[in-house]
mmJSON file of the N, C-alpha and C atoms, coordinates in Angstrom:
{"data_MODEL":{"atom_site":{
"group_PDB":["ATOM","ATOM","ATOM","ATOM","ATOM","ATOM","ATOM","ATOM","ATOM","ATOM","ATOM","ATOM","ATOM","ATOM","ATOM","ATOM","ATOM","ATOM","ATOM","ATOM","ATOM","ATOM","ATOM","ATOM","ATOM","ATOM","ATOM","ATOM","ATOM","ATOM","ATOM","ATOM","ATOM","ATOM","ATOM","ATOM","ATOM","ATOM","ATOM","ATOM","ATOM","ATOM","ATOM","ATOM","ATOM","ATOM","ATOM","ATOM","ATOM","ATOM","ATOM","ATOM","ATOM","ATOM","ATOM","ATOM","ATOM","ATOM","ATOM","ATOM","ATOM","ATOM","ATOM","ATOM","ATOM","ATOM","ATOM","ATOM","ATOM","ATOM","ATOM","ATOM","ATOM","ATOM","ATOM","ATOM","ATOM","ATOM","ATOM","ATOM","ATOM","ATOM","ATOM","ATOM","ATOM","ATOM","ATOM","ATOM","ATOM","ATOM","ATOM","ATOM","ATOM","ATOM","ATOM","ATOM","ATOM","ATOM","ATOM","ATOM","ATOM","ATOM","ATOM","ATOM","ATOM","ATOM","ATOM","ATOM","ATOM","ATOM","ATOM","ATOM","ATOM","ATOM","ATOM","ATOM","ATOM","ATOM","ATOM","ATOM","ATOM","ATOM","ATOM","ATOM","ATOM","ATOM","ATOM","ATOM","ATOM","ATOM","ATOM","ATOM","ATOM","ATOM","ATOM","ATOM","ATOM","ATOM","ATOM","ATOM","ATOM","ATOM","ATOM","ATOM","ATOM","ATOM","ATOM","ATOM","ATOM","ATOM","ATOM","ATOM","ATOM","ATOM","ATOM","ATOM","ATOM","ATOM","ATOM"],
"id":[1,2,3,4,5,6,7,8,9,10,11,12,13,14,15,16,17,18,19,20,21,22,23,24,25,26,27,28,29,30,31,32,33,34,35,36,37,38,39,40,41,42,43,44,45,46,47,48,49,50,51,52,53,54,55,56,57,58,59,60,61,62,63,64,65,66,67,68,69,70,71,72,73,74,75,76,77,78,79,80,81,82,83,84,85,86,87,88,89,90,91,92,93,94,95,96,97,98,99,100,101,102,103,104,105,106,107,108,109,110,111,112,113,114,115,116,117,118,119,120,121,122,123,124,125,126,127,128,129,130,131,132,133,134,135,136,137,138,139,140,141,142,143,144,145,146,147,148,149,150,151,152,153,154,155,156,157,158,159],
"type_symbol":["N","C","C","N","C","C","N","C","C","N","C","C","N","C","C","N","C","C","N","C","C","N","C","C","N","C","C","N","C","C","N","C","C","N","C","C","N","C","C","N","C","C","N","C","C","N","C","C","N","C","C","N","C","C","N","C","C","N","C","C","N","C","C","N","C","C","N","C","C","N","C","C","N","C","C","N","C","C","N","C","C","N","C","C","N","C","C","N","C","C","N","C","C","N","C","C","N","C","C","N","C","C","N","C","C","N","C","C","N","C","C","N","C","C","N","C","C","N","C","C","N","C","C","N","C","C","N","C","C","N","C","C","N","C","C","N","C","C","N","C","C","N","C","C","N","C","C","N","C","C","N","C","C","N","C","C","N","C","C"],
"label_atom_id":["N","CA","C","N","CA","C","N","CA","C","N","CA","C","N","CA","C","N","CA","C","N","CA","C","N","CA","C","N","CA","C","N","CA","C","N","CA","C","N","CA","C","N","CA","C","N","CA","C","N","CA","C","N","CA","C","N","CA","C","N","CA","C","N","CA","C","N","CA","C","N","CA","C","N","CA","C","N","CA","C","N","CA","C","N","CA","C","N","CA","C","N","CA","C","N","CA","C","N","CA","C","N","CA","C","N","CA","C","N","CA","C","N","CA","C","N","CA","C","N","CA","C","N","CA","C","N","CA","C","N","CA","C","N","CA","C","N","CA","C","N","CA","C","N","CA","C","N","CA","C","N","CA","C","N","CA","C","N","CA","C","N","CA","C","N","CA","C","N","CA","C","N","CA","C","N","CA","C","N","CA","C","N","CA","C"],
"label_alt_id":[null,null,null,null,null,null,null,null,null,null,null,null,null,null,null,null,null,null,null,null,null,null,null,null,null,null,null,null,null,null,null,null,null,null,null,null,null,null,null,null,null,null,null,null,null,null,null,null,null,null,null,null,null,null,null,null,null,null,null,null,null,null,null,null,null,null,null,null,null,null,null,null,null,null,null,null,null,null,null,null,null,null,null,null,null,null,null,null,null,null,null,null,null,null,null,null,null,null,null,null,null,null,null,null,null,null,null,null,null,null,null,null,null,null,null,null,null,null,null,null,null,null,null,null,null,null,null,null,null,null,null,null,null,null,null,null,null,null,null,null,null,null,null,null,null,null,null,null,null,null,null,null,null,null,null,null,null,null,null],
"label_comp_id":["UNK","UNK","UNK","UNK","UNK","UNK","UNK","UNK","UNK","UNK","UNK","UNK","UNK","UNK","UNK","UNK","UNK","UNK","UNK","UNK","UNK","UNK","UNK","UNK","UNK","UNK","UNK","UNK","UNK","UNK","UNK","UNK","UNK","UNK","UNK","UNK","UNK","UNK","UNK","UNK","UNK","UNK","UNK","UNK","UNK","UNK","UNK","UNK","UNK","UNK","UNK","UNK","UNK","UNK","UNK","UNK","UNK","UNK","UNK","UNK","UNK","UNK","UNK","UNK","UNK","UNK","UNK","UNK","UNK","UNK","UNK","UNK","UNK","UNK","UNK","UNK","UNK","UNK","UNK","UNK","UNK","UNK","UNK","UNK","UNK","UNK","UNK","UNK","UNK","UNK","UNK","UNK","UNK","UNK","UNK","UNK","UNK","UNK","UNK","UNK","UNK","UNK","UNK","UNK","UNK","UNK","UNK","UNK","UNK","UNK","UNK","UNK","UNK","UNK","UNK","UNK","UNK","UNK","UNK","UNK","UNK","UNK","UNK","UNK","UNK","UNK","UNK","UNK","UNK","UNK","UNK","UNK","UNK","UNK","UNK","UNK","UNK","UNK","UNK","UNK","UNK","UNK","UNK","UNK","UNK","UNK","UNK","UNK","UNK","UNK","UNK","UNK","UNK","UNK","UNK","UNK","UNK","UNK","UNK"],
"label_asym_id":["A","A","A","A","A","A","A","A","A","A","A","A","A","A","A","A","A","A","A","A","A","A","A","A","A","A","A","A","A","A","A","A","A","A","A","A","A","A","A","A","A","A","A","A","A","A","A","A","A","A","A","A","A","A","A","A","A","A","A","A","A","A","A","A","A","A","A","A","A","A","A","A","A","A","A","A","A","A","A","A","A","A","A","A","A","A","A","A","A","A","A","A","A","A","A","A","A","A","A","A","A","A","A","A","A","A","A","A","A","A","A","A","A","A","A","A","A","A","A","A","A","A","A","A","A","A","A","A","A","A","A","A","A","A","A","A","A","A","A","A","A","A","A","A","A","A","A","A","A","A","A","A","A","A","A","A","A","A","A"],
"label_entity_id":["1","1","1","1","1","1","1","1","1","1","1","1","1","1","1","1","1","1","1","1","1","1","1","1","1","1","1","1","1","1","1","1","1","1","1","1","1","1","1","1","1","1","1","1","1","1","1","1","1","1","1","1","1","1","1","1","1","1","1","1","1","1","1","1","1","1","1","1","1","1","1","1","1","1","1","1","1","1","1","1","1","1","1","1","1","1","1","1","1","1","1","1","1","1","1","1","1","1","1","1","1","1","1","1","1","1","1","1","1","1","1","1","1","1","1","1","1","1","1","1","1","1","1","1","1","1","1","1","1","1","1","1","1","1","1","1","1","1","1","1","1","1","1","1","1","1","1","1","1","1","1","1","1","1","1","1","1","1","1"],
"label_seq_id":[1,1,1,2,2,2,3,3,3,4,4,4,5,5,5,6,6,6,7,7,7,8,8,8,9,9,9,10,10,10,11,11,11,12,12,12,13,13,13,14,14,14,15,15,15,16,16,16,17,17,17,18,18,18,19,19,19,20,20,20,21,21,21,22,22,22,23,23,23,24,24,24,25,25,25,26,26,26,27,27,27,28,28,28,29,29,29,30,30,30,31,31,31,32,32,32,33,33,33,34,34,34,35,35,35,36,36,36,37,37,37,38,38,38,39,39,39,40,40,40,41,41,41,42,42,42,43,43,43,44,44,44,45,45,45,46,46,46,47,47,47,48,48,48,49,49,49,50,50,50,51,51,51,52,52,52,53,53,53],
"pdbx_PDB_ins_code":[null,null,null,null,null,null,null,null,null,null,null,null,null,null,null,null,null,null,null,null,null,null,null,null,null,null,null,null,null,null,null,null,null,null,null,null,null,null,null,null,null,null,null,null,null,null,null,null,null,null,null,null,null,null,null,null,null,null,null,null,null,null,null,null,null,null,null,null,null,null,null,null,null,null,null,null,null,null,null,null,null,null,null,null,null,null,null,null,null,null,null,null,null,null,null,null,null,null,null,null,null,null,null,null,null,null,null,null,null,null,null,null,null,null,null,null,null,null,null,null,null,null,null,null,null,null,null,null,null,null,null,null,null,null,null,null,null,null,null,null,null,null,null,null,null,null,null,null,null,null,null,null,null,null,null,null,null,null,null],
"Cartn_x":[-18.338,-17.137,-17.256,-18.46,-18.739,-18.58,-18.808,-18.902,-17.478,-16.443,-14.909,-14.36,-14.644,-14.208,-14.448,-15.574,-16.193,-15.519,-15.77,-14.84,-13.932,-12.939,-11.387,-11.381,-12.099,-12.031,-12.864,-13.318,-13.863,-13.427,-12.352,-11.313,-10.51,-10.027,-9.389,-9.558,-11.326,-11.918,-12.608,-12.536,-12.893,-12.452,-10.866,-10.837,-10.991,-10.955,-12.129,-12.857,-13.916,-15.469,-15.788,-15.123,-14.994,-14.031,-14.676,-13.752,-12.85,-12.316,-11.5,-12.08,-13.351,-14.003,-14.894,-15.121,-15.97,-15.349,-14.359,-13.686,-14.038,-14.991,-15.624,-15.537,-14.941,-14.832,-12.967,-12.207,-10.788,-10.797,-9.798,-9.373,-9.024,-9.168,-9.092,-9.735,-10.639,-11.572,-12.566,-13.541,-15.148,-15.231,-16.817,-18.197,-18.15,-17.815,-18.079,-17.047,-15.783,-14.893,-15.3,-15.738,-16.237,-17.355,-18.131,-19.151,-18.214,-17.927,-16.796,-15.855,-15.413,-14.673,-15.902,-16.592,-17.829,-18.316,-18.574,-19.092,-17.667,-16.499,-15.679,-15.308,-14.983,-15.159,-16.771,-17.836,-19.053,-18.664,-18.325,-18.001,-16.799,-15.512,-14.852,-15.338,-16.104,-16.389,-17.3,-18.385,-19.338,-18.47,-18.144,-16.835,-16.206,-15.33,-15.172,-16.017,-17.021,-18.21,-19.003,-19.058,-19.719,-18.406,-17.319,-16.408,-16.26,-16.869,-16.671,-17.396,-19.046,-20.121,-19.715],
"Cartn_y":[13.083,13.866,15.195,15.679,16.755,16.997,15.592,15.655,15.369,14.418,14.769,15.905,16.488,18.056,18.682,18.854,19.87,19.123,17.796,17.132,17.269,17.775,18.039,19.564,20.317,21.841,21.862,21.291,20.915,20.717,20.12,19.107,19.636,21.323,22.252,22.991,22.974,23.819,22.66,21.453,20.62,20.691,20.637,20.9,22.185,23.117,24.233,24.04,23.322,23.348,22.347,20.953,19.867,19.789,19.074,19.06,17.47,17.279,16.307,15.275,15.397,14.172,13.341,14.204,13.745,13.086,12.098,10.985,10.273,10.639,10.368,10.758,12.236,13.044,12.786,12.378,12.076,10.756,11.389,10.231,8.814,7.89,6.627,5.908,6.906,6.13,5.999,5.013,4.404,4.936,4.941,5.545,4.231,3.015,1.929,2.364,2.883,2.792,3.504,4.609,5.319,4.358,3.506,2.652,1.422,1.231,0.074,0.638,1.326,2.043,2.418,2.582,3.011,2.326,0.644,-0.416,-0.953,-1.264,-1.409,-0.872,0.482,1.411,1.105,0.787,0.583,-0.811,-2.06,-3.406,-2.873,-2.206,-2.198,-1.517,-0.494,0.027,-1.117,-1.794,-2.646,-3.656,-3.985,-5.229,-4.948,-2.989,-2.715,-3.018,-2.167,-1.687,-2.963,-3.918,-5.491,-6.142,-6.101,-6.192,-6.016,-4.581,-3.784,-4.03,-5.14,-5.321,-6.26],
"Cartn_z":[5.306,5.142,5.883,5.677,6.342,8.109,8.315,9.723,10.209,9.834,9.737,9.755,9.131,9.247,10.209,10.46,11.48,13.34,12.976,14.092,14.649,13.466,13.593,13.772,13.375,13.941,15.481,15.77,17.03,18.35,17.489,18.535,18.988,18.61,19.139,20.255,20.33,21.53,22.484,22.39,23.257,24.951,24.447,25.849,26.643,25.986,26.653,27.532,26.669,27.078,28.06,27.998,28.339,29.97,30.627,32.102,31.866,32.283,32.232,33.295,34.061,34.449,33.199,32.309,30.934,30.063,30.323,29.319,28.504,27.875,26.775,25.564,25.965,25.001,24.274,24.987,25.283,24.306,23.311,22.686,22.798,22.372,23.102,24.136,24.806,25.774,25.041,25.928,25.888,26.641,25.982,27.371,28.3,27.723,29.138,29.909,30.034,31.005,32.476,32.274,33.413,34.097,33.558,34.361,34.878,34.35,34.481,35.749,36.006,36.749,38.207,37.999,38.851,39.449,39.185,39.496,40.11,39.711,40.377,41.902,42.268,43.392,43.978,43.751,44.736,44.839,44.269,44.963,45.985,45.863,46.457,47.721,47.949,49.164,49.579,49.198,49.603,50.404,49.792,50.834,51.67,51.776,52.888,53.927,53.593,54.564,55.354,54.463,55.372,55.619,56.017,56.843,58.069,58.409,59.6,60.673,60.032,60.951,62.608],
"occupancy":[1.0,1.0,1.0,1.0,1.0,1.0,1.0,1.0,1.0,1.0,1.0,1.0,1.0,1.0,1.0,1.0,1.0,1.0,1.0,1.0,1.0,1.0,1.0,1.0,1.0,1.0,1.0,1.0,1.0,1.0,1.0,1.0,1.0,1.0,1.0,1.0,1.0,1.0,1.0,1.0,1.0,1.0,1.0,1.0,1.0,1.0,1.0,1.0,1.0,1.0,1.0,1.0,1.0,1.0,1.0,1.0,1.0,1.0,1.0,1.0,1.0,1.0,1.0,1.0,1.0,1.0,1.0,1.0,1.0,1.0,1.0,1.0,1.0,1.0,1.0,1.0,1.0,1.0,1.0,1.0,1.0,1.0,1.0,1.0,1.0,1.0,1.0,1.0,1.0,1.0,1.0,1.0,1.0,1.0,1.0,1.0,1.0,1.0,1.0,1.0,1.0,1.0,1.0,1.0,1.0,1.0,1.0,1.0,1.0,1.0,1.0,1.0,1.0,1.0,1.0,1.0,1.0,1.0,1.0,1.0,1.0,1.0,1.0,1.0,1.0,1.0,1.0,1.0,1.0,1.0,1.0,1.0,1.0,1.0,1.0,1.0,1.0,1.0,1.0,1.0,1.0,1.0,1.0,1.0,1.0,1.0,1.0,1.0,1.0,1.0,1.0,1.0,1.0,1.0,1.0,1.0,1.0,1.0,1.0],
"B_iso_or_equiv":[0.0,0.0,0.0,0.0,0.0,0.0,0.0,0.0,0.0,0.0,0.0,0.0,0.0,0.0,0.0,0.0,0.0,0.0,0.0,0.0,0.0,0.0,0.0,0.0,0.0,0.0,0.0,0.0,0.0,0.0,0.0,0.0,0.0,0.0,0.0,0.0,0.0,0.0,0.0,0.0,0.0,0.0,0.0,0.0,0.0,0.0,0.0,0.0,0.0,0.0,0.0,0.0,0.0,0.0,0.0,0.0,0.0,0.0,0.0,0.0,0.0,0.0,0.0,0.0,0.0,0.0,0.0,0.0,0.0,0.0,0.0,0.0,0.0,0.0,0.0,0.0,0.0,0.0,0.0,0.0,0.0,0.0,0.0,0.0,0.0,0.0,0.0,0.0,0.0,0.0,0.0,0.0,0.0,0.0,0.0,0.0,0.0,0.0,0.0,0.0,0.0,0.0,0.0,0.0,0.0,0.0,0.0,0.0,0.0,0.0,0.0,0.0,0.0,0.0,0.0,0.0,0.0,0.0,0.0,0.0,0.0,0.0,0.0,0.0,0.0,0.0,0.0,0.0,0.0,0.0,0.0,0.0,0.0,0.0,0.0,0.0,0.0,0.0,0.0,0.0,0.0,0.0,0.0,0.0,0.0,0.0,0.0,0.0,0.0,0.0,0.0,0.0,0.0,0.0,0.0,0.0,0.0,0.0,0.0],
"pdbx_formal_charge":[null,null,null,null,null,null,null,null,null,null,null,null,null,null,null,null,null,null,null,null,null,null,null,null,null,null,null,null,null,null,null,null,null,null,null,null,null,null,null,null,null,null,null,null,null,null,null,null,null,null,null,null,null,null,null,null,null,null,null,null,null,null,null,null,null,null,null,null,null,null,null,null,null,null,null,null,null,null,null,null,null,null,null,null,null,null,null,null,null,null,null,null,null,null,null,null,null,null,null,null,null,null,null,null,null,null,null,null,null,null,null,null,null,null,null,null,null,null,null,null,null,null,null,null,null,null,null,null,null,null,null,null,null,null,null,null,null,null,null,null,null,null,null,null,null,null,null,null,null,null,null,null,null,null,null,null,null,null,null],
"auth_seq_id":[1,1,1,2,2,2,3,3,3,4,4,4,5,5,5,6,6,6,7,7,7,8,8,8,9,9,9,10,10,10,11,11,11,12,12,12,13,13,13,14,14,14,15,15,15,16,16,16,17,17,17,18,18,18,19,19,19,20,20,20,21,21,21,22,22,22,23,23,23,24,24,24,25,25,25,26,26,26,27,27,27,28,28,28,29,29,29,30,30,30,31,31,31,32,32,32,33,33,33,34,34,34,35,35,35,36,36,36,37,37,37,38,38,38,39,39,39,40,40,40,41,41,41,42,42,42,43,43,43,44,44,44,45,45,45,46,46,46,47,47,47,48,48,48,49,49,49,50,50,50,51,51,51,52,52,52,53,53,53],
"auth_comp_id":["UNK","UNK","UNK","UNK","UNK","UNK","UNK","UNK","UNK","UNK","UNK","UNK","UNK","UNK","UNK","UNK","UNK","UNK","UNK","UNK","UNK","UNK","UNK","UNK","UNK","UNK","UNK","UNK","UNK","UNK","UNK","UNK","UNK","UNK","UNK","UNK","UNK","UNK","UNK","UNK","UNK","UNK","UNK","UNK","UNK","UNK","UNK","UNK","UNK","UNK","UNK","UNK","UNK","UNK","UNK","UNK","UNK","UNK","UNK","UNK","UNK","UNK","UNK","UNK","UNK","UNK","UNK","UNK","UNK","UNK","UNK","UNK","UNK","UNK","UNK","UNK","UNK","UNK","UNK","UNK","UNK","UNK","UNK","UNK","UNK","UNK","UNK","UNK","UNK","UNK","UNK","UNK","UNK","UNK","UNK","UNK","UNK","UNK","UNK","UNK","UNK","UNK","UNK","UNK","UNK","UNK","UNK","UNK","UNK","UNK","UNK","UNK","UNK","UNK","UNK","UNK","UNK","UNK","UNK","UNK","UNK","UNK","UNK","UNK","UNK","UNK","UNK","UNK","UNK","UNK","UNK","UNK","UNK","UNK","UNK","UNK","UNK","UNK","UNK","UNK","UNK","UNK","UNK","UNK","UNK","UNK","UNK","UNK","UNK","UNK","UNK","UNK","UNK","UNK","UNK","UNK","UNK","UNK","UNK"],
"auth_asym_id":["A","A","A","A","A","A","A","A","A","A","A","A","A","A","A","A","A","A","A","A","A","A","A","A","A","A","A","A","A","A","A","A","A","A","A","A","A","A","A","A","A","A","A","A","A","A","A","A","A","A","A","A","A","A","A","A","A","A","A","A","A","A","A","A","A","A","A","A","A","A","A","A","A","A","A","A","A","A","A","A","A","A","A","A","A","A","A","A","A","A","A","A","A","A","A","A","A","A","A","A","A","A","A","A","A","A","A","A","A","A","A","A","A","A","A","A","A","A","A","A","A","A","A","A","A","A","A","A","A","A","A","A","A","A","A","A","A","A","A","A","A","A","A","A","A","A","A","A","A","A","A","A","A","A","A","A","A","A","A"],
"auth_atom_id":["N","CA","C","N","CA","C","N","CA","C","N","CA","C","N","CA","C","N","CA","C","N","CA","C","N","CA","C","N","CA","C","N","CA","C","N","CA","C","N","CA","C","N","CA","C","N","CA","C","N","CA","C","N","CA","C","N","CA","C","N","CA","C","N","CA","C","N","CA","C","N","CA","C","N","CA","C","N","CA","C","N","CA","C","N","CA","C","N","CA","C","N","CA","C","N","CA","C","N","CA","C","N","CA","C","N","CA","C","N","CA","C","N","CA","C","N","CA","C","N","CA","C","N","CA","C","N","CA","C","N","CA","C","N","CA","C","N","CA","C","N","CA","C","N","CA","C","N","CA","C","N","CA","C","N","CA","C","N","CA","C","N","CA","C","N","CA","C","N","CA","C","N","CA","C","N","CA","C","N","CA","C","N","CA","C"],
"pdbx_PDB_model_num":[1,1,1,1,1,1,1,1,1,1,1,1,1,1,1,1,1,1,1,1,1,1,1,1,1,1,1,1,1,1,1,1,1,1,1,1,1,1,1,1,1,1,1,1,1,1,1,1,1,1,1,1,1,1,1,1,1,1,1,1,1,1,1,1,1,1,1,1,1,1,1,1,1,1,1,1,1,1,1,1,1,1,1,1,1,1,1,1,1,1,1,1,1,1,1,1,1,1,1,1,1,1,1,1,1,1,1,1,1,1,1,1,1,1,1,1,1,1,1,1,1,1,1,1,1,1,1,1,1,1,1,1,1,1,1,1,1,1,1,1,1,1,1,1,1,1,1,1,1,1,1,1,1,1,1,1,1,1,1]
}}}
């Protein structure tokens, strides 16, 4: 309970502190999305890039 609380007073200065590349912190996301997203963009350049040979 304790930690609910302190969460929700927290959650006021988050985006403060927090950059908006750190979507983790952002309601509704997962920590997998940013890897997920990451691995996506390196296949996509990889396939560019052995294209071009």
């Amino acid at each position: 309970m304790i930690s609910k609380v302190l969460a929700n007073r927290l959650k006021i200065y988050l985006d403060k502190c927090v950059s908006q590349e750190q979507s983790v912190f952002v309601e509704g996301r997962s920590i997998l999305d940013n890897a997920l997203i990451a691995i996506e963009v390196i296949h996509a350049l990889k396939r560019k890039t052995t294209g071009r040979r």
